[in-house]
Each structure stands twice: as C-alpha cells, then as structure tokens.
C-alpha positions, 0 to 999 in steps of 0.5 A: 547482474547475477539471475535471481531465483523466483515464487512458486507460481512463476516457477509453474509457468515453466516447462515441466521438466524444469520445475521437476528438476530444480528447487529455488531458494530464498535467500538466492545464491550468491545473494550479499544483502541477506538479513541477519533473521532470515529464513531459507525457503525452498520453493518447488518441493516438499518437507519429504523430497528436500530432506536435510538441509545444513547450515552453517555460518561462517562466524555463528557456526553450525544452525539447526533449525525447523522446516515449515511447510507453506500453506500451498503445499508448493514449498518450506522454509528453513526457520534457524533456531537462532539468528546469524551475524552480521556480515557472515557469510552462510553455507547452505547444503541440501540433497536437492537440485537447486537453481544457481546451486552446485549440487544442492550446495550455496552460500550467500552473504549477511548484511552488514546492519548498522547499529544507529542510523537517522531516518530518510530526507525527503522534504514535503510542503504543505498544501494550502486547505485550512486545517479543519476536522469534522466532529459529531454529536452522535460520535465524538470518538472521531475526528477526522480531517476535513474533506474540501471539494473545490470541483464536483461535475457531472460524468464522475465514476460510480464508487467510493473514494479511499484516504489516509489522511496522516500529519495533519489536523483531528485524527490519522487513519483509513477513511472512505469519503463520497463525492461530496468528500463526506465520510461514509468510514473512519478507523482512526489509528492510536497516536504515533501510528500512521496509515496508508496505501488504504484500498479496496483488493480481493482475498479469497474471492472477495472484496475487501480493504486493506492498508499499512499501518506503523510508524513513518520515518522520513520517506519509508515506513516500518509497520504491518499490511492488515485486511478487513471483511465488509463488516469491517474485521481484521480477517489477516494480519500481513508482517514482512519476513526474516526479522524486517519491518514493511514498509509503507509503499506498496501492498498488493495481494496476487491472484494466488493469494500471496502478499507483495509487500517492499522493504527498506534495510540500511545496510553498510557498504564501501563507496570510497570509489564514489568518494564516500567512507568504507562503512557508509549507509545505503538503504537496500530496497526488498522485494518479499512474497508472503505466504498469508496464513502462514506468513512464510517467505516465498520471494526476496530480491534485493535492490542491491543485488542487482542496481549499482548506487551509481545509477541514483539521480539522488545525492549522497546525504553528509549526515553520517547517520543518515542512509543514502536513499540511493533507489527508492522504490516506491510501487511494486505490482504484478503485470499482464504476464505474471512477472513484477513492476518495480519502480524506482524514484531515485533511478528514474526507471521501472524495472521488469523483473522475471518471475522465473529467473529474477533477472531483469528482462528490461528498464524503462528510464533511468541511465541504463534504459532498454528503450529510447527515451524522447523528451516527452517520455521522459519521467523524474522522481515518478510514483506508482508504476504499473499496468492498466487494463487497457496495456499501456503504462502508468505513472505518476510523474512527480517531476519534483524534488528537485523540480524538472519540469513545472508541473506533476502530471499522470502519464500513459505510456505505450509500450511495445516490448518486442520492438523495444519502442514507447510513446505517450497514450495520455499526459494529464495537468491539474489545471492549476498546474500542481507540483507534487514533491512526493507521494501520488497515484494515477488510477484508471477507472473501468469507465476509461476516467483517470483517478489520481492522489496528488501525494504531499498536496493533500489533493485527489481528482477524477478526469475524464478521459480527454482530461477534462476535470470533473472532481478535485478536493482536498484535506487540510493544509498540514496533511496528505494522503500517501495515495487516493483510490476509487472503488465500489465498496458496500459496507455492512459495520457490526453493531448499532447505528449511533444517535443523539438527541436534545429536547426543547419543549416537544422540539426534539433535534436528532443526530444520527450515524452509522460509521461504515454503513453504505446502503442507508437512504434514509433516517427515522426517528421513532418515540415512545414512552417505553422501548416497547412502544416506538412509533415513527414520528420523523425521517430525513434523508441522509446527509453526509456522515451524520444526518441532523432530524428535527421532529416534535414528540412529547415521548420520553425515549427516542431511536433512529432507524437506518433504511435502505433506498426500499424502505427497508430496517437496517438497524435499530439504534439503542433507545435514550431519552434526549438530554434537556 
C-alpha cells in the first residue's frame, strides 16, 4: 500500500535532519478519497518558510484561499475559499520539500460523494431488564434509565462508573452512577440526539469528561466531541474537519493536546470485479487529528487508501442506497510508542499504523495478519482494540454478528512485536454466557480488575483478576450504552442543591439532591420562620441521588444543607415553604 504521511508530534520522533528537510501534508499525495471541503495542512514548518501554495482543481480551477497557523506552532492549513468538486483531482504546489511530494509538488483525488444514501445495518436485540426510569420530587426535569445491579461483592475498584444510555426508556444522556447503579450525574440530551463514548481523560493537566454527541444512524454517528471541567462546563467544543461529521466511536484526546476522533464517508466506487455496480456505496473509514483550539487538521488517513474491500468478513447489502460497511472501525488509540491502533469490526484485524510514514507496520487478524493466528486467538467482529498498561492487548470480542463462537468475551492477548508471535494473557466469559451483537469495552482497572461494556446488552461488569465477578448491572430492556467506564471523578456542580418538601402537621418530609455533586455524606435540613433564622432540626445520610428526610418542625420555611464526610457546608439550597 502507498506510505501515508503523519502529525507533527510523530514527525519530531525522528531524526532531525529529517524533520528539517520535509514537510508533510494532509491530504497526502496521492490520496484518492479526499472530501470535497478539505483543507491542506502542512505540518513541520511555518506561515513564513511554506510561502505560497497553489491549488488548483482539475475541474473547479485555480483556489486561492488562507493560511492559518495551528496553535502549536508546528504547522498551517491551507483553507480554499470555496470547496472543490466531486471526483476531481487537486494539483497542489509549493516551494517547500514535501514527503511523497516531486519538488513541493502533489496531487491527490476528490471523492466521489453520493448524493443520497441510507444508513448503516446493523441489527441490535434487546436485552432483557424492564423498561424503568428514576424520577425525583426535587428534580422532575430528569428522568433517567434506570440502573439494575443484579451482583455487587466485595473487592470492586474505588470509582465512578460512566454511561450513555441511548434508545430506551425516560431520557438519553451522560450519566455517572456508583456501585449501587444510583446516579451521582445526568446531563440529558435534547430529543433526537444521542451520546455516547462518555468518560473521564485529561486536557490541560486536568481531569475531565468528555463524550460524543449527534445523531446516530445505524451503526456509525454524525456529531460533535465535547469536554466539561469538574464543575460540569463545556470548556471545548471538538468538530471533525474538511466538511465531515464525527462519528460516534472514538474520541481520545493525546498527551500533545490533540483530538483522535474517526470518520465514516460514503463514497462511490467501482466493484464490478467483486460483482457489484461501477458507482457502488462503500463507506471510507478516517482517521483525523484535530488541533483543539483551533480546530485544524493535523492527520488524516483514509481506510480506503490502504485496505482493499476485499478483505471485509461483511456482505455487500442489496439496498442500493445503502453503504457497504466494508470495515468498520470501531476504536482509534495511541500505543506505548506513540504510533496509532485502529481496529476493524468487518476485517477482523487491528492495525499498526506508523506515525511517521502512515504505512501500516503490522495487522493483527484479519486475512492478511503479520502474525499466526491459533484458534484460541482468534477474534470476530471485535471492539476496542488497545494497549493496557501492563503491554498486552485488549479486545473486546463480539464474536457476533453473525455468531462465531457462543459467547462474548474480554481478551488479552501477548504480543511480541519482534518475534512476530501472540498468545492468550486472559479470556474472561460473563458467567451467563452473554452474546453481544454490538458495541463493548474491555477496561483495565490500575487495581489489575477488567471493567467491561457489554455494548447492545445494556449490561457493565467488573471481574477480578482471576475472573471472578464482583459487579454486574444493567439499563432497560430497550436501551444500551455504547461503552461502560470506571474512573475516580470528584464533581463540583455550579448552583445550588435542589429540595422539596411536603408538610402534614408538623411532619415535614424533605427530598433533596445536588446533581453532580460527589463529595456530599450527609443532609440537613434547617428551619425557620425567616431566612434569616434557620437552624437545624434533621440529617440523614445520602442515599442515592435523591435522599428522603423525614423531620418535625412547626417552622414555616425549610432548606437542605449537602455536607462533606467532615461535616462541613458545601452548599445551601434555596429556602421554600414545604407544600401542604
């Protein structure tokens, strides 16, 4: 396959002649999958040194267009004034060395995008829990699915646990529950938009949450990455560049700062060798680095550039309008030396991809794999392909749809780069032997425990290391979450807590929350005949999101105060009189 070209921080990895000589560019030369709104970003050099860069179309003609610097100073992008068209190819010249280039000079080619098209198929059944949603007197603006811990044993990790319920029941959205599946956080979406990939990262030297957000069409997603502070504000606003939407799967923000984000671009190609039509739909799967502030394009690669169709394990649909999902990508991150991990549902491989020429140093699976493959190895249909911190490689493997073996399962693999040999570390079963057709995670924890999404089954489980299970839950029937996550989080919510109350007598009943807030040990309710005069006059400790307080008072305005485990005032909520 023809070498890709790479970001910045890969290109510093190497020797520093090199990086003085060559700039490298995005699209890449000789790229034929390029969008028609794309920008061309230069990377290893400045406004000043690339000096004027001409464009030209092979159909639209001559664009002119700006050069906007990114925010690491490493490089510019190109912006043309208007977009090119469809299935031209782009004449690019510079005065620069470009790698891949002849004397600054490359090409490369506009997809040809189709005008109408129908959304991915994947089939996803339902899981089994009832469709239940919480609902609260002190906050009745949310509505959440319903969390069912079936297991909870001793020897869990310390942490929170991060969903995205979607499909199902009440609202869709964010939502942080503890081990007793009670909501600590829900951020419910407006209708018709979904979430998911919800968990906690750093950016900026701090901790932080981030998730996808848009709409969701079969199998892929066309949307926005967003990233709130501890106080729960959007401090960043991620979009995916050159005219596309992000998708849903992945969204990993690196070490430097940038965003990982993937795509999928229906685009028309000529599989009458396959026995298809000259124009059929595949869906290229892209790569992009994102310069946050900015919002730049530092890194694209396209699946189409370098995996042939006929290494997908997925049919070809008969709907004409419909896009062959020849690879799916499904999980995009960063390994130990700072090259990238992509995994493919539909090719059953994950690839290596070399962050300072882009070609692809090996594939693990698939029909091409660079290492033997035995049969307890062997993965199908699998998710979130990465490094652990302890080296070995996770997966977790579907092995539906169609089934291949009976059962799911999380595995860790060994792999020895070098000697070009894998074997099993650990393969973990749900006990009730559970088949997930889609979606999933395999986390693990800094305590060695495996934390796994269980995709379109709506369920989440912690193992221990020898795989006894300590946790399992799940939402409602109808719904799923995408991935499941573990993590420590303390969350500081803006504004007060929320209370109310109802008053029989001088028997007051008092329900309060304080959506986010996790430092909180106890309630007290305080009364008085003015605000100027509350005293306390009961507590309890929390429970779950919203903590019921029963307390006698003839005192015509109540409050709640949220305390820390010291006994300390973390915030006051507004003073009412309880409803008769």
């Amino acid at each position: 396959m023809r070498p890709v070209l790479v970001a910045l921080a890969a290109l510093l990895a190497a020797p520093a002649a090199a990086a003085a000589e060559s700039v490298v560019a995005f699209p890449s030369p000789g790229d034929e999958v390029a969008s028609p709104r794309t920008e061309i970003s230069f990377r290893g050099t400045t406004r000043g040194k690339i000096g004027a860069v001409r464009v030209r179309g092979s159909s639209s003609g001559r664009h002119s267009g700006r050069l906007r610097r990114h925010s690491d100073g490493g490089g510019v992008s190109f912006v043309p004034d208007r977009p090119f068209r469809s299935g031209e190819r782009v004449r690019v010249r510079t005065f620069r060395s470009i790698l891949g280039a002849s004397n600054g000079d490359f090409s490369f080619q506009i997809a040809h995008e189709p005008r109408r098209i129908g959304p991915l198929q994947i089939q996803i059944p339902p899981n089994p829990n009832p469709d239940v949603v919480d609902r609260y007197r002190s906050r009745r603006d949310l509505a959440p699915a319903r969390v069912n811990v079936a297991v909870r044993r001793p020897g869990t990790a310390p942490g929170l646990i991060f969903l995205a319920p979607k499909k199902g029941p009440g609202q869709s959205g964010p939502l942080i529950v503890d081990d007793s599946g009670a909501p600590v956080w829900f951020k419910p979406m407006p209708s018709k938009i979904k979430a998911a990939d919800f968990r906690v990262q750093r950016y900026r030297g701090k901790r932080v949450l981030t998730w996808w957000q848009g709409k969701i069409l079969g199998g892929e997603g066309r949307g926005e990455m967003v990233i709130y502070d501890k106080r729960y504000r959007r401090v960043a606003r991620v979009r995916a560049g050159n005219g596309y939407g992000a998708d849903l799967h992945e969204f990993e923000i690196t070490p430097e700062g940038t965003a990982l984000l993937m795509i999928y671009a229906p685009v028309r190609r000529d599989l009458r060798a396959l026995g298809g039509s000259r124009r059929a739909l595949v869906t290229d799967n892209i790569i992009q680095e994102i310069d946050i502030p900015t919002g730049r394009v530092l890194f694209e690669w396209h699946s189409l550039d370098h995996i042939g169709v006929r290494d997908s394990k997925f049919p070809r649909p008969d709907e004409r309008l419909t896009p062959w999902d020849y690879f799916h990508a499904n999980s995009l991150a960063r390994d130990a030396d700072g090259n990238l991990l992509f995994n493919a549902r539909h090719t059953w491989a994950l690839y290596k991809i070399h962050r300072t020429r882009g070609r692809i140093i090996w594939q693990l699976g698939g029909p091409h794999s660079d290492f033997p493959i035995s049969s307890d190895v062997r993965f199908a249909w699998q998710h979130d392909g990465r490094r652990a911190a302890d080296g070995t490689i996770t997966f977790f493997d579907n092995e539906a749809q169609p089934p291949v073996r009976p059962h799911s399962r999380l595995l860790a693999l060994r792999v020895d780069e070098q000697a070009r040999t894998v074997s099993v570390q650990r393969a973990i079963e749900h006990p009730d032997g559970l088949l997930a057709a889609s979606q999933g995670n395999h986390q693990v924890l800094p305590n060695g425990n495996v934390f796994v999404g269980w995709g379109s089954l709506g369920a989440f489980s912690e193992f221990a290391p020898d795989g006894r299970l300590l946790l399992d839950a799940r939402v409602p029937r109808s719904s799923d979450t995408y991935r499941a996550f573990k993590a420590r989080w303390v969350g500081r919510p803006p504004g007060r807590p929320a209370a109310a109350a109802s008053r029989d007598g001088r028997d007051v009943t008092v329900w309060a929350s304080w959506n986010g807030a996790t430092e909180i040990d106890r309630w007290q309710v305080v009364a008085g005949n003015s605000a100027a005069s509350l005293t306390p006059v009961g507590s309890e400790s929390r429970a779950g999101f919203e903590t019921r307080i029963e307390v006698r008072t003839g005192k015509r305005y109540v409050a709640v105060r949220a305390l820390d485990a010291d006994g300390r005032n973390l915030h006051r909520s507004r003073v009412f009189e309880p409803a008769s």
